[in-house]
Every structure is written in C-alpha cells, then in structure tokens.
C-alpha positions in Angstrom: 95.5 82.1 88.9 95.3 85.9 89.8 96.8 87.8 92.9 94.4 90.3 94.9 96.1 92.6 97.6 94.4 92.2 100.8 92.8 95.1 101.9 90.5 95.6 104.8 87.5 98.1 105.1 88.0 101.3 106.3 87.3 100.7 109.7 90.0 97.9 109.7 87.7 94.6 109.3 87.6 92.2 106.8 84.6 91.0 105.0 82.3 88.5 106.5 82.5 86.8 102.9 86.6 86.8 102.6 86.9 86.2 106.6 84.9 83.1 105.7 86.9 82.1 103.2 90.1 82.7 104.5 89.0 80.8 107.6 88.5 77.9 105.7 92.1 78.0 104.2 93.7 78.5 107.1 92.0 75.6 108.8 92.1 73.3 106.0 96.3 73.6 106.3 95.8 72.2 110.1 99.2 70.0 109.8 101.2 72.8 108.9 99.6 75.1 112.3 100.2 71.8 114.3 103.9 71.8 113.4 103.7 75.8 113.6 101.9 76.7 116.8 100.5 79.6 115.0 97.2 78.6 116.6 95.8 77.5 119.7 94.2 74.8 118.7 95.0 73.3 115.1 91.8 71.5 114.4 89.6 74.6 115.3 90.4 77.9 113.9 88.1 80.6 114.7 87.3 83.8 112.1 88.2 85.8 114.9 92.0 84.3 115.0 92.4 84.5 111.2 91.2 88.1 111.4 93.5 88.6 114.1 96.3 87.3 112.6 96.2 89.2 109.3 95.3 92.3 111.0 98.7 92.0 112.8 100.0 91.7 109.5 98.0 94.4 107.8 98.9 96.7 110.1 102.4 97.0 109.1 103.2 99.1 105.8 106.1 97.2 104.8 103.9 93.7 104.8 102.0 93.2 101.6 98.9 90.2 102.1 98.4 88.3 98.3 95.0 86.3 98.0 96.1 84.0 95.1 92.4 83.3 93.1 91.8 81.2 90.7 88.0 79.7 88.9 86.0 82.3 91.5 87.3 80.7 94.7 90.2 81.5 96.8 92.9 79.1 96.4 96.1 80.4 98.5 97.4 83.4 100.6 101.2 84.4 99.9 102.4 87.6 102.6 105.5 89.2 101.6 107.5 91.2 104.3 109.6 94.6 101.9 112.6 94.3 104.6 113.2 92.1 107.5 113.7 93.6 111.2 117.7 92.8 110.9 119.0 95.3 109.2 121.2 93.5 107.8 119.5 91.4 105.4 118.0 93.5 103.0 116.1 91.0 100.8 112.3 90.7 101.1 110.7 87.9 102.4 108.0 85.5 102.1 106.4 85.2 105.5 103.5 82.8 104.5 102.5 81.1 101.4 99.8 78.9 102.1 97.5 76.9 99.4 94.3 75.4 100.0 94.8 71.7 101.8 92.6 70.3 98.7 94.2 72.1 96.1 97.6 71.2 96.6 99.9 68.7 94.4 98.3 70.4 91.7 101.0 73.1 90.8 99.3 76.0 92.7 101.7 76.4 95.4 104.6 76.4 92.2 102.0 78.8 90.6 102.1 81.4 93.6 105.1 81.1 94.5 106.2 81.9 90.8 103.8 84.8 91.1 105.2 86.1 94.0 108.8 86.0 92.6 107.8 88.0 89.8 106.3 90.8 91.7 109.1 91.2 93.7 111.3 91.1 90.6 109.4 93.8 88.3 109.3 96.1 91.7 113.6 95.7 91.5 113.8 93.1 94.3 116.7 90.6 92.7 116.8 88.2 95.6 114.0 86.6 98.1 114.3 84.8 101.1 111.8 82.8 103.6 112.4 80.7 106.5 111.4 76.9 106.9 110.6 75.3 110.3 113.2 72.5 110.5 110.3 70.4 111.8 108.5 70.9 108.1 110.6 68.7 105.6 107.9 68.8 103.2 108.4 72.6 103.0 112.0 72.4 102.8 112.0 69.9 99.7 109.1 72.0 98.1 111.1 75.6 98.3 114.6 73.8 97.4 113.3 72.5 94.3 112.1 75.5 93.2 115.8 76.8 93.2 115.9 77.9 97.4 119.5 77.5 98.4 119.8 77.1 102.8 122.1 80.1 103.7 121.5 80.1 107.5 120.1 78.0 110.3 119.3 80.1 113.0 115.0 80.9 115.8 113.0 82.7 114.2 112.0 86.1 115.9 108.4 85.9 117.0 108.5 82.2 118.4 112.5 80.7 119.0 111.1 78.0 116.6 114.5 76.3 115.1 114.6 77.5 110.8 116.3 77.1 107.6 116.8 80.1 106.4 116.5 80.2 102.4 117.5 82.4 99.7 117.0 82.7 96.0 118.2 85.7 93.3 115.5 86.2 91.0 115.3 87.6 87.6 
C-alpha cells in the first residue's frame, strides 16, 4: 500500500475517474455514514456529494487528503487536519480514515493508519489524535488497540455528535 496526496485540477474538480472511485468507497462504508449523518441518504451517495465533501476539505491548507493505493485500485482515504480549530490542542488529527467496505479485516485499515502515523512523525508531529462517535464501538475498539488512549469526551464541532476523543504519542 502507497499514499497519493489528493489533489484536484486546476480549476478545482476532481477527475471523473478518481470521483468515480472515490464514490464507490464512500458508499461502500454506508454503516459508518448511517451512524455519522455525513450524508443525506446512506444507501445513495451521489459523485456530486463526495466531490463536495472533499472539496470542503481541500479547500483548507492545513487539511492534507491521503488516497491509500494498493494492486492499481484505490483501497482507503486517510485526511489529516495540521492543527485543530481550539487552539489549544496542538496535535494533528485524523479527520477520516476510511477503507474500502470489501477490503477490510484484512490489515489495511492497520496499514493506513500506520502510514499515516509515520508521516506525521518524520514531519516532527510526536503525538496524534482523532475523535470516535460514541455511537461507533467498532471504531473505538479498532483505534484503542492500535495504542489510542481516550483523553476527553466531549460534541464534536461541525455536528454536536457525542465523541471520544483519542490520543496517541508517536515515534
């Protein structure tokens, strides 16, 4: 597995080809946007929400959007926020890290996540957090077992959604 940046054509679009794909990530994960409300409607994601959504993303400079590849398809999406809005909390974050519905319990979502870390360690992060719906155990046991310690419970921002907020010093 490889990790591509994200990054849209000049005149801020994404390729029909990678719009397609992603598309089909993000719908294939349709249990996690049901417990998320991400999307309107779970079970029918639209290339025109997913392009949307990551141009929200894309627009800010402090967001980075990871396309983790692996055997010439895409297999999961990891977006990592530099800072996050409290000032605060000076950690980076993973916003998203999301692995193909029929890829997973295979060791990719381990895989990116791993990749990810490292990143953000070699560019002199030495701590990461994210935040885990309290609705999403699954989530919960996946980034505690990786070595996530809970260090808050608190809404997140965009939504008032109840979290776990998680932390873990790399290097």
């Amino acid at each position: 597995m490889f990790l591509e940046p994200l990054t849209p054509t000049e005149a801020g679009a994404l390729p029909g080809e990678l719009l397609t794909e992603l598309t089909a990530l993000y719908a294939s994960n349709h249990a996690f946007h049901a417990l998320s409300g991400d999307f309107p409607d779970p079970a029918d994601i639209r290339p025109e929400q997913v392009a949307t959504a990551l141009a929200d993303e894309l627009a800010d400079p402090d967001v980075e959007v990871l396309l983790a590849r692996g055997s010439g398809r895409l297999i999961g999406i990891a977006i990592t926020l530099g800072t996050h809005p409290d000032p605060a909390d000076d950690d980076p974050w993973i916003g998203l890290l999301m692995i193909d519905a029929a890829q997973q319990q295979q060791g990719y979502g381990r895989q990116l996540a791993s990749l990810v870390e490292a990143r953000l360690h070699e560019s002199g992060r030495t701590a990461v957090r994210l935040a885990v719906l309290d609705n999403n155990p699954d989530a919960l046991a996946f980034w505690t077992t990786l070595g996530y310690e809970i260090i808050d419970h608190r809404e997140d921002r965009r939504l008032g959604r109840p979290c776990a907020v998680l932390r873990k010093r790399l290097g």
